[in-house]
N, C-alpha and C positions, 0 to 999 in steps of 0.2 A: 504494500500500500504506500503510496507516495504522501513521505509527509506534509502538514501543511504548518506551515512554521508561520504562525502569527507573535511568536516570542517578540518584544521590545528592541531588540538588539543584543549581538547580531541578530539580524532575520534574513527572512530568504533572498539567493542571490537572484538574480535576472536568469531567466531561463539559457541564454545564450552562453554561460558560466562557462561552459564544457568548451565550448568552442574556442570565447575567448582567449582559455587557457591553453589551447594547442595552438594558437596563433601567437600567442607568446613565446611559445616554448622557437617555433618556427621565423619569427623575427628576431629571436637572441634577449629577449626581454630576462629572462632568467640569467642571463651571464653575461651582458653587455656592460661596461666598466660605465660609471656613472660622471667620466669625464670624456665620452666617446663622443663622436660628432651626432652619434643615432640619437643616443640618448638626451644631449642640447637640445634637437632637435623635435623627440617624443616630448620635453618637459615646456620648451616653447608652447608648445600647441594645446595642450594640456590646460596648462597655464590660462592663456588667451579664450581658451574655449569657457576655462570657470568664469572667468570676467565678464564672456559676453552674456552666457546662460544666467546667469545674476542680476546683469547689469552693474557689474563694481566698476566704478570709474578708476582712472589712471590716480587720482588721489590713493589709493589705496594698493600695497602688494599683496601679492597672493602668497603664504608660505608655507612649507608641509612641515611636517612635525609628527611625532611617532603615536600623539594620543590627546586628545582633549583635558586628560587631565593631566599632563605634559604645558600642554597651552595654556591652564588655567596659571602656573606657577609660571610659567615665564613674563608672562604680563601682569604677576603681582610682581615679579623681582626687577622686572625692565623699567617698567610704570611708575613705583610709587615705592617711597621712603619709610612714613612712618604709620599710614592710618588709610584701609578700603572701609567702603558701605557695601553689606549682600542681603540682598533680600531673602529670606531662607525659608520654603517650603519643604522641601522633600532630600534625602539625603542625598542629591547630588548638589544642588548648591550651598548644604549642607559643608560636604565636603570640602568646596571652593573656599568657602569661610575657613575651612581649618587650615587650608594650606598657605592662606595670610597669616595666619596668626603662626605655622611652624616656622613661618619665614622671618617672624619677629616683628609684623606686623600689627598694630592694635585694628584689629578685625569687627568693626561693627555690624552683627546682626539684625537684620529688622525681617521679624520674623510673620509668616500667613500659613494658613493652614487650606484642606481641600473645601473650606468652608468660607471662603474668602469673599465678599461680595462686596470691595470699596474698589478704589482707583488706584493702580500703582501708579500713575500718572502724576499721584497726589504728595507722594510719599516726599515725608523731610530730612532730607541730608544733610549731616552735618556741615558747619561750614569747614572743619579741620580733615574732612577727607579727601583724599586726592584722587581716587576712582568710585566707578557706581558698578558693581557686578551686577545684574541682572538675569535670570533666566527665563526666558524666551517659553521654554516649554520643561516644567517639570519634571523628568521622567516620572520619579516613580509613586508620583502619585497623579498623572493624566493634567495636570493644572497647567494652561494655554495662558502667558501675561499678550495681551493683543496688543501688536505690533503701535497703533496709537498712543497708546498709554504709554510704552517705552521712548514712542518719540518724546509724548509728552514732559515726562523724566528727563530727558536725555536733553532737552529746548531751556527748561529751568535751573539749569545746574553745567551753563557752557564750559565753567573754567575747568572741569574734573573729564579724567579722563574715563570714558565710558564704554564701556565693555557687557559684549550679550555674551551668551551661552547658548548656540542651535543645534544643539546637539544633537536634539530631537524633532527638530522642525524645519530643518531644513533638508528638501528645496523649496518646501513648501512658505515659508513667512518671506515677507515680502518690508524688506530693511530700509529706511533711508540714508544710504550710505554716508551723507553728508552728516552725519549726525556722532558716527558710529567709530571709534577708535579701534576695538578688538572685537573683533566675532570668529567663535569657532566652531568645528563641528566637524565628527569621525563619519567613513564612508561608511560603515558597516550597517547603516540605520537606512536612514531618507534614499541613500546613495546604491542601497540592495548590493555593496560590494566585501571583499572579504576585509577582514577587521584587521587593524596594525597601522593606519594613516590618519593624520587628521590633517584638515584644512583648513589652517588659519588667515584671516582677511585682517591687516594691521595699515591704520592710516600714516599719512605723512606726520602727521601732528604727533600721531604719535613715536616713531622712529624716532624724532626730532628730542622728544622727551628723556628717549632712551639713553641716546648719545649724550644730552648733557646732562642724563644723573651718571652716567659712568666715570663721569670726570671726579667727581665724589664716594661713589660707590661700586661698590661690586653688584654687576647686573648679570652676572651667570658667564658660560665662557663659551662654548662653538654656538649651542644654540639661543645666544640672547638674538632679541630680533636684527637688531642694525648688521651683525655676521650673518643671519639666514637670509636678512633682506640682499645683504650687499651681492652674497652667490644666487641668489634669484634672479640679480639684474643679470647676470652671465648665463642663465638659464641652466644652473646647477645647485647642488644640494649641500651643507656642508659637511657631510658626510655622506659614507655609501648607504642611500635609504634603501626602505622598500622598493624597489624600482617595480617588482612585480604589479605590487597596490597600484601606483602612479600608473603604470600601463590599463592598470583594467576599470582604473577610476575615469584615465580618458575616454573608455570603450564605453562605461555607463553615459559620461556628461553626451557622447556625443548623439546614442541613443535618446538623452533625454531633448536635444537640440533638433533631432528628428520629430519627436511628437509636439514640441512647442511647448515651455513653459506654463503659461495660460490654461493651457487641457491639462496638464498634468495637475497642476491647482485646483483647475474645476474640478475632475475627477474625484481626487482626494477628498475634498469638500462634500460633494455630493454622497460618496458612500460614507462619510461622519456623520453626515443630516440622517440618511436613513439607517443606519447600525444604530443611533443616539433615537429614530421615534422606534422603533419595532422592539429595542429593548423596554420600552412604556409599557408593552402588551404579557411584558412574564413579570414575575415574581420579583426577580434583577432590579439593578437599578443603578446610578451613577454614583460613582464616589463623588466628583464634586457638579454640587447640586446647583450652582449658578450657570447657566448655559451658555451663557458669554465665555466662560472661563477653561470650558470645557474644552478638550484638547482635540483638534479635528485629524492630528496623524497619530495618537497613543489614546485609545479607550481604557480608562479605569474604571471596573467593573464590578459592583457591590455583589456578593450572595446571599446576602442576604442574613439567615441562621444556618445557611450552607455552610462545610467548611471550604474554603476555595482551595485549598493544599490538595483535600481530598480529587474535587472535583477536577484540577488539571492534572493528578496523575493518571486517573479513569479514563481522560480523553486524549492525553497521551496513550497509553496501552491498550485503547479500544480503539481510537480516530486517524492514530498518527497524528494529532494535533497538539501543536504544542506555543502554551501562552508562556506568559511573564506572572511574574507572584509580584506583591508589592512589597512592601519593607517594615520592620516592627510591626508595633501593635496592629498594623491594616493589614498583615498576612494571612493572617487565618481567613477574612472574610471579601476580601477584595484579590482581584487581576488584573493585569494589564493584556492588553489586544494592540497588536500593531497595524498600523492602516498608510504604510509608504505607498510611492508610487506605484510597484511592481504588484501592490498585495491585490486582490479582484472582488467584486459583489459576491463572487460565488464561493471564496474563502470563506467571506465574513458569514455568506447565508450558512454555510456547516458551524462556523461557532454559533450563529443565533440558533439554530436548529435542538442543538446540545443544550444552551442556555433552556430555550422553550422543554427540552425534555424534561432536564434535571426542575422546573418548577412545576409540572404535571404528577411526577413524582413524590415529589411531597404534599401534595393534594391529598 
């Protein structure tokens, strides 16, 4: 039985995986030296292709980097000296908060829950912080900050350096780049690609930042930005990466550049609208209960006095289906559903289908 991997991340690759990867192996992608004229030339195009599929303007470089929580520390230690702001729902921005403060950071929390129903738009930052972390999309609790609100944040607070987390929501959010210092985000999610890459998006302003707190401070050493920016302009890496990832992350973007941005958006949207009314008709129901907030590519999915542990190993070993669990106290009774580009109605109709059993059942 072929599985259906609605897991969080990783999730399922793009059908074409098999192929990609013998096209690789047949271009020299697996052994090609990462200062070869092929590979300038694979990471040009690459490059160019995320920019256009985005719309990032030339304000802005594009960098790889081995992990978003890789990214998350290098623009506290590149960025900022002594004090970030993170908004903190769910253990991954959670996490971002801690790794300010390992860094010897004074890490201000301001924290929401999946019951969140005000404006992060609104939210008061101190004056003595030097960045505003933000996340874009919750993972592990389904909680979507919409992309306004963040402008909004981002328009009150010009002097500070401002940084998202897309981890989870990207290709799907739609950034005003103009606004935007750091944003990052791993292929393994949105990107349907194998996991070990991420892709960081760093402004002029902020390089600019970086360079003159170095004169001061230690801002890390191959991979602080202004080094990864400086071999990006040369179309190389500052060390030998994944070259693989970089290969088949072109092979996604450019697939995604064949169906249009736009549709893949609509797409996306449209099967959240209908996954979020048809779970109204069982037992189920949402973790977070403001619809605005609610996350249109990661379903968090209440069961209710189910246990959800139970219930995604059953449809693991009966479905080949297999979710995400959420984290702490919301383990037992809550999961996540992934809904990237690649995932289809007819995925989502076998999880609603299992959903609709398991509440007949306890009838």
């Amino acid at each position: 039985m072929k599985p259906i991997v609605l897991a969080p991340g990783p999730t399922k690759v793009h059908p074409e995986m098999a192929q990609w990867l013998q096209e690789a192996v047949e271009e020299g992608a697996v052994w090609q030296s990462h200062r070869s004229p092929w590979f300038l030339e694979m990471f040009a195009d690459v490059n160019k292709r995320i920019k256009d599929l985005l719309s990032i303007p030339d304000t802005h470089t594009v960098l790889f980097m081995n992990s978003s929580n890789e990214a998350w520390e290098r623009a506290m230690q590149c960025l900022t000296t002594t004090e970030t702001f993170h908004t903190v729902g769910g253990e991954f921005a959670m996490r971002w908060h801690q790794y300010a403060g390992w860094l010897g950071r004074k890490a201000v929390e301001w924290k929401y829950t999946h019951e969140f129903d005000g404006n992060f738009g609104e939210i008061e930052v101190p004056d003595t912080a030097e960045a505003i972390c933000i996340t874009n999309n919750e993972t592990s609790i389904g909680l979507w900050t919409p992309e306004d609100q963040i402008h909004q944040l981002a328009r009150r607070y010009p002097d500070k350096m401002f940084m998202v987390d897309v981890v989870s929501s990207m290709p799907h959010c739609k950034l005003d780049w103009s606004l935007i210092d750091v944003a990052m985000w791993s292929i393994q999610k949105g990107f349907h690609c194998i996991a070990g890459l991420s892709v960081v998006v760093v402004s002029k302003r902020a390089l600019a930042r970086a360079e003159e707190l170095e004169k001061t401070q230690s801002i890390g050493t191959y991979h602080a930005f202004p080094r990864v920016a400086e071999y990006a302009a040369q179309n190389m890496t500052a060390e030998t990466p994944n070259v693989l990832a970089i290969y088949i992350l072109r092979k996604a973007v450019m697939k995604y550049q064949s169906i249009g941005l736009d549709t893949l958006r609509k797409n996306l949207s449209d099967r959240a609208a209908a996954f979020y009314s048809a779970l109204e008709d069982t037992s189920f129901g949402c973790l977070v209960k403001e619809k605005a907030y609610r996350s249109p590519t990661l379903f968090a999915v209440n069961s209710g006095d189910l246990n959800a542990n139970d219930l995604r190993a059953k449809w693991a070993k009966e479905l080949n289906m297999w979710t995400g669990a959420c984290y702490g106290p919301l383990k037992d009774h809550n999961f996540r559903v992934g809904n990237f580009p690649m995932h289809t109605p007819e995925e989502h109709e076998v999880m609603l289908n299992a959903i609709r059993a398991a509440s007949l059942a306890k009838v």
